[in-house]
Each structure stands twice: as C-alpha cells, then as structure tokens.
C-alpha positions as CSV (number, residue, x, y, z in Angstrom):
1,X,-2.3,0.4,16.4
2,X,-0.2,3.4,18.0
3,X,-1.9,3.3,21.3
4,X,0.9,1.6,23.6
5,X,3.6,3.5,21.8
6,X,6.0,6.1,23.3
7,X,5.2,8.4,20.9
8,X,6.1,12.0,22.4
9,X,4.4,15.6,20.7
10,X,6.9,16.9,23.2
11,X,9.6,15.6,21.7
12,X,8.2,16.6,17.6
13,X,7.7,20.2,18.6
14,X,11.2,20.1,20.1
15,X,12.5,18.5,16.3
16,X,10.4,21.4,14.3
17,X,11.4,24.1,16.2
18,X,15.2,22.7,16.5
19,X,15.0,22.2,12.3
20,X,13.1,26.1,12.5
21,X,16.2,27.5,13.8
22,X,17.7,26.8,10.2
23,X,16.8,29.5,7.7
24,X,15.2,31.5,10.9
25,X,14.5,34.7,9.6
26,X,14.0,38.1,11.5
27,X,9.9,37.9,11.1
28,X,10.3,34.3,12.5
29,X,9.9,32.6,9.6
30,X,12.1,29.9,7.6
31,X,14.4,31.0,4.3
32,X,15.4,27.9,3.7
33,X,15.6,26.8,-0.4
34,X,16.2,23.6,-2.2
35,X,19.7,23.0,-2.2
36,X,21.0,25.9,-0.6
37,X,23.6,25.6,2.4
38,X,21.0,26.1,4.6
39,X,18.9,23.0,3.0
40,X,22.1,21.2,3.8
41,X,22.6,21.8,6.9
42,X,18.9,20.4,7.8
43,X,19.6,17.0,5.5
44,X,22.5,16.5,8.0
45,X,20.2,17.2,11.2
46,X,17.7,14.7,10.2
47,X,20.2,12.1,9.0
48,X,21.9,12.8,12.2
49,X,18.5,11.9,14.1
50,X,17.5,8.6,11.9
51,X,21.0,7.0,12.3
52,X,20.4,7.4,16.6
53,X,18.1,5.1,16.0
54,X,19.4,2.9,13.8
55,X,17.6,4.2,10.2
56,X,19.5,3.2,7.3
57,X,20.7,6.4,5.1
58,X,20.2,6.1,1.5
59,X,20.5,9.2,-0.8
60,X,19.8,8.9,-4.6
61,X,21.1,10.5,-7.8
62,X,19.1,13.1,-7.2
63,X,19.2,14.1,-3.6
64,X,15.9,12.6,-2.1
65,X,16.8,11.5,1.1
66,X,15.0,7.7,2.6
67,X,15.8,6.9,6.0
68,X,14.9,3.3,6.4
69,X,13.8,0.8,9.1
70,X,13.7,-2.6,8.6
71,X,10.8,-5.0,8.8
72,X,10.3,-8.7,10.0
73,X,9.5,-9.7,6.9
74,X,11.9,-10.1,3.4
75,X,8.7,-10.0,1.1
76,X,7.5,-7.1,2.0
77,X,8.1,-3.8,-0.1
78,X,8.6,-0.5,2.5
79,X,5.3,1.6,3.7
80,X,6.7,5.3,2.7
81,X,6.5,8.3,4.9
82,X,7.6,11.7,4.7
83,X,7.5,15.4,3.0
84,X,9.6,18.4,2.6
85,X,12.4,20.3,4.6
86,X,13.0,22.8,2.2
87,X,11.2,26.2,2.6
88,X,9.5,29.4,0.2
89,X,11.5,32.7,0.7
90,X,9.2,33.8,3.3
91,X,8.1,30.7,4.4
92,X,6.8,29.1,7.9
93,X,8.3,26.6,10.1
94,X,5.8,23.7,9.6
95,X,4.9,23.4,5.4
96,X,7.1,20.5,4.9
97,X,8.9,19.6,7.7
98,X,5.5,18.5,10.2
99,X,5.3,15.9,7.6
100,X,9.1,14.5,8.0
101,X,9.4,14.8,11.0
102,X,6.0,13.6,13.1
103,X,7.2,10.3,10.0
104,X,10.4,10.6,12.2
105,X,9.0,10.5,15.8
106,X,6.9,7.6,14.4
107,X,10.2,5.7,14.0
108,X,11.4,7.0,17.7
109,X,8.4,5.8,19.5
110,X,8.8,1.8,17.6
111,X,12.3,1.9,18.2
112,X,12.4,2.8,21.8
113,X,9.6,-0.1,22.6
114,X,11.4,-2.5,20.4
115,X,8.1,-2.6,18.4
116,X,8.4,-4.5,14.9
117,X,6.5,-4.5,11.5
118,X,6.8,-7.0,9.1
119,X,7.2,-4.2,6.0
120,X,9.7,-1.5,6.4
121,X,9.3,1.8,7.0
122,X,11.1,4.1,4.9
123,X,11.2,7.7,5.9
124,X,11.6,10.1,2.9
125,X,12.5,13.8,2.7
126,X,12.0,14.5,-1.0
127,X,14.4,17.3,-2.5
128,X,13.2,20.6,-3.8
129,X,9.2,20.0,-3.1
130,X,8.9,24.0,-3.1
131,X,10.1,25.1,-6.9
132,X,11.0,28.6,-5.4
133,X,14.7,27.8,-6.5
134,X,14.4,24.9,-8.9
135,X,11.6,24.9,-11.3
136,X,8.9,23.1,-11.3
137,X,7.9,22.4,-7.6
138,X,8.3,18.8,-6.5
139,X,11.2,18.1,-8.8
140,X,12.8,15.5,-6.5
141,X,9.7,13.3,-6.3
142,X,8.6,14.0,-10.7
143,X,12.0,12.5,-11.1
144,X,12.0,9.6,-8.6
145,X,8.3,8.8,-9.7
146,X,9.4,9.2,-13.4
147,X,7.3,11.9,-14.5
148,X,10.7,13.8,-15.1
149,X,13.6,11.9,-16.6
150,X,16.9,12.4,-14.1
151,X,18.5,13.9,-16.9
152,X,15.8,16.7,-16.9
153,X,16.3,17.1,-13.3
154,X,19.6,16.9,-12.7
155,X,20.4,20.2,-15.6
156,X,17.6,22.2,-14.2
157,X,19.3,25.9,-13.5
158,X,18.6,27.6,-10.4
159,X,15.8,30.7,-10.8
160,X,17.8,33.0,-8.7
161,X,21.4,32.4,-9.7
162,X,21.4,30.2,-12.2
163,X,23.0,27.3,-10.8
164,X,22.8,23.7,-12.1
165,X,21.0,21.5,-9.9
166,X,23.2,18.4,-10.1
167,X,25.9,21.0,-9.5
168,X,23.8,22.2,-6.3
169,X,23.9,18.6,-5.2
170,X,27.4,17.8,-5.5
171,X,28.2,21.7,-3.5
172,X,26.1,20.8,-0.7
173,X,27.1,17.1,-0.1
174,X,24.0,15.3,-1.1
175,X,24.5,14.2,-4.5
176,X,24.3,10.7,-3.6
177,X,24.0,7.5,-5.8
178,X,20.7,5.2,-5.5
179,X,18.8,5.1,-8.3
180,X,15.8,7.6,-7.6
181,X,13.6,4.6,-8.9
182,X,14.0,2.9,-6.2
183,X,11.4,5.0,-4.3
184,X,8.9,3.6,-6.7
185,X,9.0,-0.3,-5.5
186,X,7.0,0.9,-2.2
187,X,3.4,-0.9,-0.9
188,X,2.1,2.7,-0.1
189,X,3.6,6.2,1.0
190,X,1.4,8.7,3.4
191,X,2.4,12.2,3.9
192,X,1.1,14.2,6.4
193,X,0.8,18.1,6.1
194,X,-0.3,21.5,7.3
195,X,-3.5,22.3,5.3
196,X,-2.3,25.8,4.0
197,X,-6.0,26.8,3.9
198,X,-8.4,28.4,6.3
199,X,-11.1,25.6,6.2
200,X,-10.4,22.6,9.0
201,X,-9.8,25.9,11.9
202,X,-12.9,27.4,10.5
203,X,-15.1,24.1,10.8
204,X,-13.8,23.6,14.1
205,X,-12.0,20.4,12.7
206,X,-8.7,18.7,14.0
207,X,-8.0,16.5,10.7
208,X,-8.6,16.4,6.8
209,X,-8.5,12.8,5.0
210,X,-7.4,14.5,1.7
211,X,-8.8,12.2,-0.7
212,X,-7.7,13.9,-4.1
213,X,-5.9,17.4,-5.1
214,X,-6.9,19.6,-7.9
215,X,-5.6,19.6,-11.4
216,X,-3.2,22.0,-12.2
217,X,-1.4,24.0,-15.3
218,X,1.5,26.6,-15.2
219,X,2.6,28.5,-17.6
220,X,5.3,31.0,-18.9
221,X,3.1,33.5,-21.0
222,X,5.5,35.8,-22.9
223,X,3.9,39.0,-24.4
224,X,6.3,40.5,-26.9
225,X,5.8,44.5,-28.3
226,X,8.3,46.7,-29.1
227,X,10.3,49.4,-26.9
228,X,10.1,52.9,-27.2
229,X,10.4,56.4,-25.9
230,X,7.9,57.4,-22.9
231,X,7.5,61.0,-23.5
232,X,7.1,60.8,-26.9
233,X,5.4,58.1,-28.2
234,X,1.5,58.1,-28.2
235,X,-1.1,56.1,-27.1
236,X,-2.5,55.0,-30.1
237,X,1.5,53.7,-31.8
238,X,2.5,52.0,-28.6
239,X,3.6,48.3,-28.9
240,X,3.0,48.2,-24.5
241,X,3.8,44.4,-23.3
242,X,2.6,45.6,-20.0
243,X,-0.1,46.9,-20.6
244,X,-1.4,43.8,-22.8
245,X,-0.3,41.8,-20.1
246,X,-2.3,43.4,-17.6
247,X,-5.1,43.2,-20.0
248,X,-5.0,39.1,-20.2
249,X,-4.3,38.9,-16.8
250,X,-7.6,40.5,-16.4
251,X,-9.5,38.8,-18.9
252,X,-8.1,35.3,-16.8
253,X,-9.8,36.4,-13.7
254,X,-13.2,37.1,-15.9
255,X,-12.9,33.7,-17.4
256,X,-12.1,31.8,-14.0
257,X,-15.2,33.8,-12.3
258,X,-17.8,33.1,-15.1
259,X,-17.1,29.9,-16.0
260,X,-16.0,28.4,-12.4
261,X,-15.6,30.0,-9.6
262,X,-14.5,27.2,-7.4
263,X,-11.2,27.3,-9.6
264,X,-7.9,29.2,-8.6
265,X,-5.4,31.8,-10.8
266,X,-2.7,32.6,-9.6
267,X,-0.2,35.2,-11.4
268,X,3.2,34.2,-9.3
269,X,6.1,35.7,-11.2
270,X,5.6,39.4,-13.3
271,X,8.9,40.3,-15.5
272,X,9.3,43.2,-17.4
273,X,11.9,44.3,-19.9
274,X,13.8,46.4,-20.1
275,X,12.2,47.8,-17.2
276,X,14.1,51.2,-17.2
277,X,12.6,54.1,-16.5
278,X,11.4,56.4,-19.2
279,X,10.5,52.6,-21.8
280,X,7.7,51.9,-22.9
281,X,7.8,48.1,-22.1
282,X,8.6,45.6,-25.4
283,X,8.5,42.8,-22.9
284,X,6.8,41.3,-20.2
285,X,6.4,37.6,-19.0
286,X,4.3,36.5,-16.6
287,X,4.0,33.0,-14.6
288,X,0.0,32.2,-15.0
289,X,-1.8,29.1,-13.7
290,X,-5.3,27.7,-13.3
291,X,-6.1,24.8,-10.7
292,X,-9.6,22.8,-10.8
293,X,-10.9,19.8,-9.3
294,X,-11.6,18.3,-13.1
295,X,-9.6,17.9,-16.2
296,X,-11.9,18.7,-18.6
297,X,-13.1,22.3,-16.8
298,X,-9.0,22.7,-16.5
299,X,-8.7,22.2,-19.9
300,X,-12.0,25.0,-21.0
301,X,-10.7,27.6,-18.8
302,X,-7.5,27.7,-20.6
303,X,-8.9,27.2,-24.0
304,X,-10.8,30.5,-23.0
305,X,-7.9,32.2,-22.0
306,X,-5.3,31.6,-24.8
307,X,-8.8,32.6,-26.9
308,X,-8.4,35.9,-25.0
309,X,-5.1,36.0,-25.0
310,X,-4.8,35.5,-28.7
311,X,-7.6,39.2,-29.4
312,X,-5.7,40.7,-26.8
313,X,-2.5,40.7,-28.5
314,X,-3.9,41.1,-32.1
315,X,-5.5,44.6,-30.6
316,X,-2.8,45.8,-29.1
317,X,-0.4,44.5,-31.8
318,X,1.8,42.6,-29.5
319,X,2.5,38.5,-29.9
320,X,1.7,36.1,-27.1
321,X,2.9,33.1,-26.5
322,X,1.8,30.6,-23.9
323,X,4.3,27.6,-22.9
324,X,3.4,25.4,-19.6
325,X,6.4,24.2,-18.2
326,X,4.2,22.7,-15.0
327,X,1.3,20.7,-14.5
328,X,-0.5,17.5,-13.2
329,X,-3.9,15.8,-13.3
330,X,-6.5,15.9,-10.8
331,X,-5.5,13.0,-8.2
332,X,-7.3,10.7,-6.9
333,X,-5.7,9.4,-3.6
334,X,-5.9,5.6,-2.1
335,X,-9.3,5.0,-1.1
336,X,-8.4,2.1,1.2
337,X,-5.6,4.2,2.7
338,X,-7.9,7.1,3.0
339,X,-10.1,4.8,5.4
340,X,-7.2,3.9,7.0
341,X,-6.9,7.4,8.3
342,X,-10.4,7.8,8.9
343,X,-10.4,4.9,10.7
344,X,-7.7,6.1,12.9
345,X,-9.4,9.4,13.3
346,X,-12.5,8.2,14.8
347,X,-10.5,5.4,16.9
348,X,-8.8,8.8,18.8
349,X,-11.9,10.7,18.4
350,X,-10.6,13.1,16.5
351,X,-13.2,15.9,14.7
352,X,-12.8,15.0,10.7
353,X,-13.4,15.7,6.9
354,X,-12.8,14.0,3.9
355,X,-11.3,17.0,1.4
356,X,-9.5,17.8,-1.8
357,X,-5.9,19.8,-1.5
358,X,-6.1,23.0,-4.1
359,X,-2.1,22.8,-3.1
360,X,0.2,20.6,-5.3
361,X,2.4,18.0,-2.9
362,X,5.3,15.3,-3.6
363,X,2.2,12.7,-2.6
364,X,1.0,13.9,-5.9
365,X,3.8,12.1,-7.8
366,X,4.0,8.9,-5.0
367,X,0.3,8.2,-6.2
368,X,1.4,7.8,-9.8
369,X,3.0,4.7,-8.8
370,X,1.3,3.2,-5.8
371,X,-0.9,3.6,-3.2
372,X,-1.3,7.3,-1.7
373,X,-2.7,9.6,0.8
374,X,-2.5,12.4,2.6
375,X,-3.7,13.8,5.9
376,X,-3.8,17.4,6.8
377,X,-3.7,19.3,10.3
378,X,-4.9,22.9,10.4
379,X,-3.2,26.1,10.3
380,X,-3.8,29.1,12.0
381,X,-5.5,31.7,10.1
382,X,-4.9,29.1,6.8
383,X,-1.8,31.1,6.5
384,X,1.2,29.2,4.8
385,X,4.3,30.5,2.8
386,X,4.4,33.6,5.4
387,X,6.6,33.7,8.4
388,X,3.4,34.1,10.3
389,X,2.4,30.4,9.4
390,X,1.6,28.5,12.6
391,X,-0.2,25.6,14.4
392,X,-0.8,24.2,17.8
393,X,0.6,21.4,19.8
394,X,-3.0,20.2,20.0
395,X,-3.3,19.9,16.2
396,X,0.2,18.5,16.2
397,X,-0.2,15.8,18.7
398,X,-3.5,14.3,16.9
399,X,-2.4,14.3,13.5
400,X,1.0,12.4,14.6
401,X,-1.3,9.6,16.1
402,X,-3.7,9.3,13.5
403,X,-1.0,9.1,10.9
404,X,1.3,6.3,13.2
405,X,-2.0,4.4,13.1
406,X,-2.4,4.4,9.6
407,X,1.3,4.2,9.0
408,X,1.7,0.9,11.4
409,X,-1.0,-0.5,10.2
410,X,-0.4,-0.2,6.6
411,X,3.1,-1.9,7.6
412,X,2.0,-5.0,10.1
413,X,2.6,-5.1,13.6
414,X,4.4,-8.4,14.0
415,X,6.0,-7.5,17.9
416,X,4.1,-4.6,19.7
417,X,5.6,-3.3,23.4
C-alpha cells in the first residue's frame, strides 16, 4: 500500500528527537506532564507540523487534539491514528510520541506525492494518556470515548498541585471547543507504540500485532489506626497503619503468586500520615492494582485480597477501606485490523507476534466504540517510564511502514504517486 510513498525514518527520528528536546531532562529523559507548559509547548509543535501540510486543527472540550486530512470520498467516516505526547516524571522520549508522530510522517509522505484516500485520516494526540498529573491515565480518550462524562473530566484536580483540569486547559491554550464525541464517529483508529516490555528484543522480533490488553483494577486502599508516641507506646497497643499496610501489601503478592502468576501488582503510590518523626503512623494509603488477561481471575484475586485485607485489619485493629477509582476490561482488539497489520508485516518481511499489552493505552477506550488495534515496536532492555528508555532506527523505520500499510489501506487508496 505504502511501498511507492516518500515516507522518510529520517525525517521521524528528526520529529522525536525535535519533540524530546521538550521536557529534556539532565539523565536524558522527557518530564513532560499532561497539561503542563511543557505539554503545551509540544501541542503547538505538532499543530505547527500538521498545518505545513495542510491538516485541519480541531481541538475539543477537553483538549484532545485531531489533525485531519481529507478524503476523496464524503461517505466515508475518518481512519484514526495517533497516541500520546505527554510524558511520566522520569519518562523516555518515545512512550507516546513514536505513535503520533510515525501517524504524522504518514500524512507527510501522502501529501508530498499528492497521494489520496477516499476516507480521511485523522491524526489524534489524545490529552493526559499518562495519569501521572491527572488521575486516571487516559482521561482524554475515557472522556471522548464516553467512559468518563466531560463533566468528570473536565473538574479532575491535578495530583501534584491541585489544579483543575479544565482550568489547566484554559492556562495552557488548549481548551478548545469540539465536542470530544466527535472522535467516536471514526471507521477504525490504530495506534502504534513502543512495547514497554522486554519480550519482542528478547525473541529477536521487529513487530507485535497486539491483539488484546489485560484487564485491569486500581485502587486507593486507605488503612486507618490511630497515632501515637514512638518511644512509648508498645508493641502489643499500637494502632500502626504502616505496618498493616505492609502486611496486605504482602499478603497481595502471596495471592497474585498462588493463584496466578502470569498476573501483575503493582503498589504505585505509598502515603503516610502524619509522617513525622517520632509517630507511630494512624494513616497510610496506598495505590494497589492487579492486571490479568481474564475478567473473572481479575475479579478472584481481588476478592482474595479484600478477604486478606479485611483479617489483616481486624488483627491489627486498624479499618481498611478499598475504593477503585481506575479500571477497564480485558480488550479484545479488531481482528480484521489485526490482520491488516500482519498482513503488512509479512508483505515487508518483517519478524512478528501476535501478543497481549499488560500496559493500559488510549486504544483501550477507541475500541469501546469501533474498530481497534495496536502495533508495538521493541524497546531496548523493555525499559519504559525511565530516561534510559530507547529504540533503534531499525525498529522505527519498520513499524512506520507496517503501520502506513495498515493505515492506507484501512482508508482506500483512490490516487497513489
């Protein structure tokens, strides 16, 4: 589909280590949050890029940008490409933005060879995909999908200063006014990714068809005891949150390992209060999540831990209280678009696997309300959300033209170079 086109890895590394510069930080890695200044100032980069080449700009309600090329033909809904530009704290250069911007040089190569397609192509960079500053991750694309109201969005407060999120919009510049469900009238939407995971480098792989991501839970866990002196109070009278805590974070682990080990836990935030010196802890909160491929062992792992939980807390004399604020089903992505891909892959002879993503993504949402899929490039080492993250121009170069085939396809070659 691709083959003929000017399409130019030269020309993507240039964009991703141009949109790198952005956030650098001194262990050359990206600090570049949702809605920050920074974030801003790579929204105008790319928008600066798409209109060049004569993309049309639309930003909705709640800050998810489409960039949008015109097809041949009026009946046709857009084909949807895109990611992320926003970064983790200590995050890498490519987690997110590979996927905007190889959908970008996509664009590039059929604009510069006058190449038409008789749907559009709509390029999206979806707001806040990380949830490092606004909580949960992927915020922009729950609420464009509708698995968030806007409302819900929109008066979300920022995790590190507190900030409103429709207030963050309007600061930056990007508060704009489509309707976010907009998104949703699309014939399909492909995101391409880094895999953030050690598995296509260690198979000697250049591509994963991701075919479906795990189910996932997250959860605030608040463990309530009482304060008190550190030199003076025993053992046996404590009321020690932190100690429970560390207790169920414990039993967790046990249950994950016994009952499936394939699953994940992660513990990603630990809060303790007061947290002075000399206190025995009456608080502590902790964010805790499981991930499985399956509902149903999703569901029995966290039965088993609010069951341990619950003994945990009666022992110690402490109240727990579990609240997930974040979660999704296991997803199951397009399986025609999935071929699509594979297709491609074998067309350019490119070493492949069909695979599930343990990591949640904004294709997650898209595949709620219409055809979805994914395709992931591999990372050095697996390592993502760490400075250190990398990949090579090799890796780069194929995934671009396996997803452009896909991606052209999908949307109907009517006028090729």
């Amino acid at each position: 589909m691709s083959a003929n086109l000017p399409l130019s890895v030269d020309r993507l590394w240039n964009d991703l280590m141009a949109m790198a510069r952005i956030g650098a930080t001194p262990e050359a890695g990206n600090n570049r949050p949702a809605l920050s200044m920074l974030d801003g100032e790579a929204r105008r980069m790319l928008a600066e890029w798409g209109t060049r080449i004569g993309l049309t700009l639309s930003v909705d309600r709640l800050g998810n940008m489409a960039l949008r090329r015109e097809g041949t033909d009026p009946a046709r809904r857009p084909v949807l490409v895109g990611s992320h530009l926003d970064t983790q704290p200590t995050g890498g250069k490519f987690d997110g933005p590979y996927g905007v911007l190889a959908g970008l040089e996509i664009l590039r190569a059929l604009h510069e060879s006058g190449t038409r397609t008789a749907a559009p192509i709509v390029l999206v960079n979806w707001t806040s995909e990380e949830g490092c500053r606004f909580s949960p991750s992927m915020i922009g694309a729950a609420g464009a999908m509708g698995v968030l109201s806007e409302a819900e969005v929109l008066d979300r407060r920022a995790l590190d200063d507190g900030e409103r999120y429709g207030d963050a919009l309007t600061a930056t510049g990007w508060a704009g006014d489509a309707d976010p469900a907009g998104l949703r009238d699309a014939e399909a939407y492909f995101e391409a990714h880094i895999e953030q995971g050690p598995t296509l480098e260690a198979e000697g792989l250049d591509i994963g068809i991701v075919t479906g991501g795990f189910a996932t839970e997250r959860a605030l866990v608040t463990v309530t005891g009482k304060d008190s002196h550190a030199g003076t109070t025993p053992m046996e009278m404590r009321q020690d949150a932190v100690l429970a805590a560390a207790e169920m974070i414990g039993a967790g682990e046990r249950i994950l390992y016994a009952r499936a080990p394939d699953a994940r836990m992660t513990v990603c935030r630990f809060l303790v209060d007061p947290g002075a010196d000399g206190v025995v802890p009456g608080g502590a909160r902790f964010a805790f999540e499981y991930r499985h491929p399956e509902d149903a062992t999703l569901r029995a792992l966290l039965d088993e831990a609010d069951a341990a939980f619950a003994g945990i807390a009666a022992r110690r004399r402490v109240a727990v209280m579990r609240e997930p604020y974040w979660s999704f089903p296991r997803v199951v992505f397009d399986a025609t678009l999935a071929a699509r891909l594979e297709a491609a892959a074998q067309r350019r002879g490119a070493r492949y696997k069909r695979m599930l993503s343990g990591a949640g993504h904004d294709a997650y949402h898209a595949a709620a309300r219409m055809p979805a899929v994914m395709l992931f490039i591999p990372c050095h080492g697996g390592v993502s959300h760490h400075p250190t993250e990398s990949i090579s121009r090799d890796w780069a170069e194929i995934g671009l033209r396996v997803l452009a085939d896909a991606v052209i396809e999908t949307a109907g070659l009517t006028q090729g170079p």
